[in-house]
N, C-alpha and C positions, 0 to 999 in steps of 0.2 A: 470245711472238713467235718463229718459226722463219723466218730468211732460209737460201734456197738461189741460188745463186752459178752461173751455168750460163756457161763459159765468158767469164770476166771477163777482161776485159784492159785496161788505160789507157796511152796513150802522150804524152807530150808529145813537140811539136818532131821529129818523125817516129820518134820516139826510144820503144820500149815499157819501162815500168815494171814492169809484169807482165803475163804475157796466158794465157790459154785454163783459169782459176781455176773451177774446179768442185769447192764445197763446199758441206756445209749444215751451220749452226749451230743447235743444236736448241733449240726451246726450251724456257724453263724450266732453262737452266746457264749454269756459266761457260765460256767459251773464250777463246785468248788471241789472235793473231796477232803471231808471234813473229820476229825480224829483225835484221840489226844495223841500227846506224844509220843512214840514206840508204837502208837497201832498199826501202822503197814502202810500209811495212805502214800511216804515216797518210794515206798515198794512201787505200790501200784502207779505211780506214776512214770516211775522206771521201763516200767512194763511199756506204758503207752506211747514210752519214747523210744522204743525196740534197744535200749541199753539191758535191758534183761529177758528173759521167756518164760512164760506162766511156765506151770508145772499141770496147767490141764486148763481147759477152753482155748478158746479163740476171741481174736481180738481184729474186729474189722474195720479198714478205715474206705472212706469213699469220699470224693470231691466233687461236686456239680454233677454227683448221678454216675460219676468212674469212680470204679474199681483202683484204690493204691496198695501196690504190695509193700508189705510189712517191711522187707528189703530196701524198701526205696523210699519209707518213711520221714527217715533223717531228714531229708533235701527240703520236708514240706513244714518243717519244726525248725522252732527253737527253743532252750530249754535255759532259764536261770533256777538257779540253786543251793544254796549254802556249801555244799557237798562238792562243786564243780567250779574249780580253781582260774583265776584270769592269770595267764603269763607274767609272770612275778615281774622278770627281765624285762619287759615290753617297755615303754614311754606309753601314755595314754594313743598318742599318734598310732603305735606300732599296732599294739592293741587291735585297734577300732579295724586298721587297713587290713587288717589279719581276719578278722571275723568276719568283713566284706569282701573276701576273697571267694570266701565259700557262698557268703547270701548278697542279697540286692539290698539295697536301701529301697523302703516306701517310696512312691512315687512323690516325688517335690522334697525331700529331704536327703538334705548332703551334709558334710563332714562338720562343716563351719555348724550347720543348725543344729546337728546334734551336740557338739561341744556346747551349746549355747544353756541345751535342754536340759546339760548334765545337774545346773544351780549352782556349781564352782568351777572358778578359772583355773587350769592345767598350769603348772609351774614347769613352762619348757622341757626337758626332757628329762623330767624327775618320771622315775620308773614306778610302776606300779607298787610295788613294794614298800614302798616309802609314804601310799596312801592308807586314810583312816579305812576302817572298818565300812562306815557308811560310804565313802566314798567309792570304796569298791563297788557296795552295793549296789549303789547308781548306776556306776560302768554295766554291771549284767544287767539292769533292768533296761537301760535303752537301746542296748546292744540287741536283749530280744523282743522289743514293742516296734524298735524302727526298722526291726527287718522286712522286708516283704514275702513272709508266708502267710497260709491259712491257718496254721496250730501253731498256740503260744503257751506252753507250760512254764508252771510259776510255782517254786516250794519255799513257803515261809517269805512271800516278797520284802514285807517290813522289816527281818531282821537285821539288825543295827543301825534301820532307821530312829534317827528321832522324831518328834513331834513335829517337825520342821518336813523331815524326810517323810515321814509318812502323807502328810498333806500333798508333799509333792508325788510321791507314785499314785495317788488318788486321782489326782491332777490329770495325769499322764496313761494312765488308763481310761478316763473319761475321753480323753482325747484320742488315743490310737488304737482302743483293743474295738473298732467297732466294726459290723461283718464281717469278723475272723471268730473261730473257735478259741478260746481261752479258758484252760483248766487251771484253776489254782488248788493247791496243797495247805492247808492252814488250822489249825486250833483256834485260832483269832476271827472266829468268822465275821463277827460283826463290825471289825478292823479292817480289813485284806480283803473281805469276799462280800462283803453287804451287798452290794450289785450284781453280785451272783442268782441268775434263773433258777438253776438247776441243785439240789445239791444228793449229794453223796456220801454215807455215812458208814466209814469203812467198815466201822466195828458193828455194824448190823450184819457182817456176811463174817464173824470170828465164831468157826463151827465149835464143839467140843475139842482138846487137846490142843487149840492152836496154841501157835506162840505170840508171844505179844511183843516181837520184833519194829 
């Protein structure tokens, strides 16, 4: 999946976030978009997952040389996030079948290997709810590395990893982000995105009056 970015820009409340963002992220790598915190970078990531609409450019995506409408984005992503909730109620079971309802597993991975992947054993039908912080964590990270799409967006992937957890999404991205597109979102570059090709550095496109959202 290759997105090209022609003059991006989003504003709230007459207020721009970022504006006149001409990049392309190629695909088949990693790239990061990098920022401190409040600069816009899960704005614009928001954007690339058509959960939101610039306020001016275009944002093009294409797969092996076709044309994907913006519309029909969704079905070609996956997206973990601090911001985007796992089903409180679920059981880890319920979970996982709910999220492969909509996507495919990677070819040769099934239910058993992903529980495997997670680094901790499920306590039968204890609900999600009842898991830690980091544990959640894991649940979206392999929910979006073992799907089988081409675009894997990623905001803040270590937070409430440990030392422990972060080795292991390192792990785990050496392992399955490869010939897929994979944007991650981070302040932690040399943490989270060090393997990242590309990068992207929201706050070189913060014109005059923006906001620092």
């Amino acid at each position: 999946m290759q997105i090209t970015l022609k003059g991006i820009g989003k504003k709230f409340n007459q207020e721009w976030i970022f504006r006149d963002i001409s990049y392309t992220f190629p695909a088949k790598s990693v790239s990061a978009i990098l920022g401190r915190n409040g600069s816009g970078k899960s704005t614009l990531l928001q954007l690339l997952a058509g959960n939101l609409t610039s306020t001016s450019g275009v944002i093009a995506f294409s797969l092996d040389g076709k044309t994907i409408a913006g519309e029909e984005i969704f079905s070609q992503l996956t997206l973990a996030a601090p911001y985007l909730e796992l089903i409180e109620e679920f059981s880890l079971q319920e979970m996982v079948n709910f999220h492969f309802s909509f996507k495919e597993y990677l070819p040769g991975i099934n239910y058993n290997q992903l529980i495997g992947m997670l680094g901790f054993t499920p306590s039968g039908s204890k609900q999600i709810r009842q898991f830690s912080s980091g544990m959640k964590q894991r649940v979206k990270l392999v929910l979006a590395l073992l799907s089988n799409v081409p675009l894997i967006l990623l905001d803040e992937p270590t937070m409430n990893l440990d030392e422990e957890g972060i080795g292991w999404y390192l792990e785990l991205m050496r392992k399955y982000s490869q010939n897929r597109t994979v944007i991650i979102c981070t302040n932690l570059h040399q943490t989270e995105s060090s393997f990242a090709a590309n990068l992207l550095k929201v706050e070189d496109y913060k014109g005059q009056g923006c906001a620092t959202k």
